[in-house]
C-alpha positions as CSV (number, residue, x, y, z in Angstrom):
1,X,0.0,0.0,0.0
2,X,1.2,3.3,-0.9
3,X,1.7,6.1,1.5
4,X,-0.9,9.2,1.2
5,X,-0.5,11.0,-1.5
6,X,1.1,14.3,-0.4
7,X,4.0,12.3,1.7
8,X,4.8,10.3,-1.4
9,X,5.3,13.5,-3.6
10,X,8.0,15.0,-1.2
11,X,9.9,11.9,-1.9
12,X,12.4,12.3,-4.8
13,X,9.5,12.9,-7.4
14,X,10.7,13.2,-10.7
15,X,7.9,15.0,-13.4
16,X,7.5,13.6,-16.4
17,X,6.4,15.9,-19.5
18,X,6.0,14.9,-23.2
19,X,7.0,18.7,-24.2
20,X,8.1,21.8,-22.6
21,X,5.2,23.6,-23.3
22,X,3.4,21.4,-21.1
23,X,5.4,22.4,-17.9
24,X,6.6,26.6,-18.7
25,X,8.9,27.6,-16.2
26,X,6.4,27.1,-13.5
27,X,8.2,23.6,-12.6
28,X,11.5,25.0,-12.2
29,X,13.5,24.2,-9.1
30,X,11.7,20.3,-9.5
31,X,13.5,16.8,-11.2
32,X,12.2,17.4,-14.8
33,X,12.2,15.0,-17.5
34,X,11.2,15.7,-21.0
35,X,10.2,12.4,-23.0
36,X,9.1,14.0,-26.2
37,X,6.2,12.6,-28.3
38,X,5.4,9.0,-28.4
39,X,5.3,5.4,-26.6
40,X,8.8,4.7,-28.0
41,X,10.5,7.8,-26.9
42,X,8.5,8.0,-23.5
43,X,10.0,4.4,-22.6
44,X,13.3,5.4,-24.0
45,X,13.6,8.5,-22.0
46,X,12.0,7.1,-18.9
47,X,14.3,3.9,-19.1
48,X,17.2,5.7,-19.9
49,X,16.8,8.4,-17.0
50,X,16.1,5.1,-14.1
51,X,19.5,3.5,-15.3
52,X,21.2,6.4,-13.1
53,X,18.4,7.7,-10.8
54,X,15.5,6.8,-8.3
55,X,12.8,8.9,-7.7
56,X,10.1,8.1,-5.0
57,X,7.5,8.8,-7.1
58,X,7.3,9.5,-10.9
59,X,4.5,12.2,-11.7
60,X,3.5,11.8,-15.8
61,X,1.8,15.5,-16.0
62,X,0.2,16.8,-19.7
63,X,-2.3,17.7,-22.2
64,X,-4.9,14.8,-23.6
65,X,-8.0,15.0,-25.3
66,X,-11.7,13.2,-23.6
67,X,-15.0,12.8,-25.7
68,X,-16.4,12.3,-21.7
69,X,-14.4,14.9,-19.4
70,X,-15.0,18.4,-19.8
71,X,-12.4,20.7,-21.7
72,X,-10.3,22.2,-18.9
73,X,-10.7,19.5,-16.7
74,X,-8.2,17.7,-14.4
75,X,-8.2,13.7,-15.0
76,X,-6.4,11.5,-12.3
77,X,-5.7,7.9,-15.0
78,X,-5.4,4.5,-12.7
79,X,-5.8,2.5,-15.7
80,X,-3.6,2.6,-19.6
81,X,-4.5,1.0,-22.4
82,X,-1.9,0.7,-25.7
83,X,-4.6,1.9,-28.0
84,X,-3.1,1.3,-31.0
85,X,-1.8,-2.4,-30.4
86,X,-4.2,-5.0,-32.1
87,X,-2.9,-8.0,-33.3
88,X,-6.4,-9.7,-33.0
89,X,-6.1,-11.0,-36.8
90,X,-4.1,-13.2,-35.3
91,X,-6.2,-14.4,-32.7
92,X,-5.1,-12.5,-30.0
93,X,-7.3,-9.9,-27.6
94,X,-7.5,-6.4,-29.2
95,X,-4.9,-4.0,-26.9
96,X,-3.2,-7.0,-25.6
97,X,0.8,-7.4,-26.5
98,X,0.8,-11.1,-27.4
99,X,2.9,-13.0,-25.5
100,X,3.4,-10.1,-22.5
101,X,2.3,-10.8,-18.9
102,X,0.5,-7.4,-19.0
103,X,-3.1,-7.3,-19.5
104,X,-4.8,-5.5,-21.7
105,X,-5.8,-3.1,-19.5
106,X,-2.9,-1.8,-17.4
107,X,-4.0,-0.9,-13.4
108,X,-1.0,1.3,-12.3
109,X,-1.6,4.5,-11.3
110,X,-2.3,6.3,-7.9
111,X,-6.1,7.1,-7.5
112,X,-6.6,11.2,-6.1
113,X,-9.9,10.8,-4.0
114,X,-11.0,14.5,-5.5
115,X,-10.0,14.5,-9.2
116,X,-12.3,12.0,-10.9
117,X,-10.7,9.0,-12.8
118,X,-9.9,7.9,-15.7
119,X,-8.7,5.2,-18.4
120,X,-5.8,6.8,-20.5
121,X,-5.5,5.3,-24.3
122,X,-1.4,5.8,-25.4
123,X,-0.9,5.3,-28.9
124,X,1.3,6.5,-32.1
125,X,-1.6,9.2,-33.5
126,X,-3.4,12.2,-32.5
127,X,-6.4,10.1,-31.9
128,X,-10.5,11.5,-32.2
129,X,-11.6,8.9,-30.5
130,X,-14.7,7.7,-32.9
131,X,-16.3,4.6,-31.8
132,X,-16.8,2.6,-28.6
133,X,-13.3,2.3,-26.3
134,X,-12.5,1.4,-23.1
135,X,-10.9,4.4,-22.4
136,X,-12.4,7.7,-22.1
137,X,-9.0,9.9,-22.0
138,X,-5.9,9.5,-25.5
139,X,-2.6,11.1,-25.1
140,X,0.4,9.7,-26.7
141,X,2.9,8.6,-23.9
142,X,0.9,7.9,-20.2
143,X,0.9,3.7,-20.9
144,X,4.7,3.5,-21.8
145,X,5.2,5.1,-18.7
146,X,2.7,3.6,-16.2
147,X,4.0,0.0,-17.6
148,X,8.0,1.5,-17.0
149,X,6.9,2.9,-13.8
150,X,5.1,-0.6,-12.7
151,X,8.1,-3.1,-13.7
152,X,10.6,-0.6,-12.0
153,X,8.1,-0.8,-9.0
154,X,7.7,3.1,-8.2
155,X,4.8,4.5,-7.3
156,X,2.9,6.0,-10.4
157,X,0.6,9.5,-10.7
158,X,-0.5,10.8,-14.0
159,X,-2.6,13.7,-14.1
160,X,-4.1,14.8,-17.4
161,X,-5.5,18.3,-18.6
162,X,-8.3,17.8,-21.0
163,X,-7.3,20.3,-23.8
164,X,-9.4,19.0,-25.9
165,X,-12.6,16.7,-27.1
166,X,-11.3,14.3,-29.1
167,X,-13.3,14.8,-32.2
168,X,-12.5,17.1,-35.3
169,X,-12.3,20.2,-33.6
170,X,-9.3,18.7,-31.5
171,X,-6.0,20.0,-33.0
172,X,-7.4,23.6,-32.6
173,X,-9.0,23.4,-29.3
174,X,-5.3,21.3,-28.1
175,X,-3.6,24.5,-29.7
176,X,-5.3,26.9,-28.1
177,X,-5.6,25.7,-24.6
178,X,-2.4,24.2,-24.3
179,X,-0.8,27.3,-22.7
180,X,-3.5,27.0,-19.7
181,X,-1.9,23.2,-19.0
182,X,0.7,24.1,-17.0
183,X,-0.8,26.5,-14.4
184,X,-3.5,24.0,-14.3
185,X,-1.4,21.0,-13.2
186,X,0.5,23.1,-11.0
187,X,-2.3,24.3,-9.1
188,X,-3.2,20.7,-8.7
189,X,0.2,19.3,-7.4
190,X,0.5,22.5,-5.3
191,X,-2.5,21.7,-3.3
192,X,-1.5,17.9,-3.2
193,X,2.2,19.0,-2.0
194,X,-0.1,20.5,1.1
């Protein structure tokens, strides 16, 4: 069982960021890491960065888009599913990585009792979410690092501004409310911090 929340994120936490833009200078002083876009270079980075250091907690903060949470909205994701990995031509169940102990559906994330939660869908596009999913929030790099996180065995938050709503009006709605992530995540933290 992990500590409570606010004791945990005085421990070594180490923030993890696709992009700059998604942090400003408002998380200066803190252990930063800057993955860049993408599963592959989220693992990468995240990997690459645990070879030589060992954070208490890592703290995945950014933009994502929701056809369910409201635009501007803070979304605490528990769960991560590789939204783009279906080998089910071959038999196998969609999301699942065949042969991986990993479920589908990846539980790893620590749950804040007053942000309401969510299922994070990491994948290779700028998805718009059409259809029926399991998950109800898409960024591009929260799975890579919940499963890193999990097989390292250090405690896991990700907290996701909703920029956008996931349908065609998505790339300018991200664009234009971008710049309002990072005071929004930091107000968050701040009042976790205590």
């Amino acid at each position: 069982m992990h500590k409570d929340i606010s004791s945990l994120l005085h421990e070594s936490p180490l923030f993890v960021f696709a992009m700059p833009e998604e942090a400003n200078e408002l998380f200066e002083g803190s252990e930063l890491l800057f993955t860049g876009l993408g599963k592959v270079n989220a693992a990468y980075r995240l990997t690459k960065y645990l070879g030589q250091n060992r954070p208490g907690i890592i703290i995945n903060l950014g933009s994502a888009g929701s056809a369910v949470f409201q635009q501007g909205e803070i979304v605490c994701c528990t769960k991560f599913i590789q939204r783009d990995m279906d080998v089910s031509a071959l038999g196998f169940e969609k999301y699942k990585t065949p042969f991986s102990p990993e479920e589908p559906v990846l539980s790893y994330g620590i749950a804040v009792k007053e942000l309401p939660e969510g299922t994070c869908g990491s994948g290779d596009s700028f998805d718009i979410m059409h259809g029926d999913h399991p998950y109800n929030v898409v960024d591009m790099e929260a799975y890579a690092l919940a499963l890193v996180a999990k097989s390292e065995n250090i405690p896991f938050l990700c907290l996701k501004h909703i920029t956008d709503g996931a349908d065609e009006a998505a790339a300018a709605n991200w664009a234009a409310e971008l710049a309002q992530t990072p005071f929004k995540l930091k107000e968050i933290i701040d009042r976790l911090m205590g």
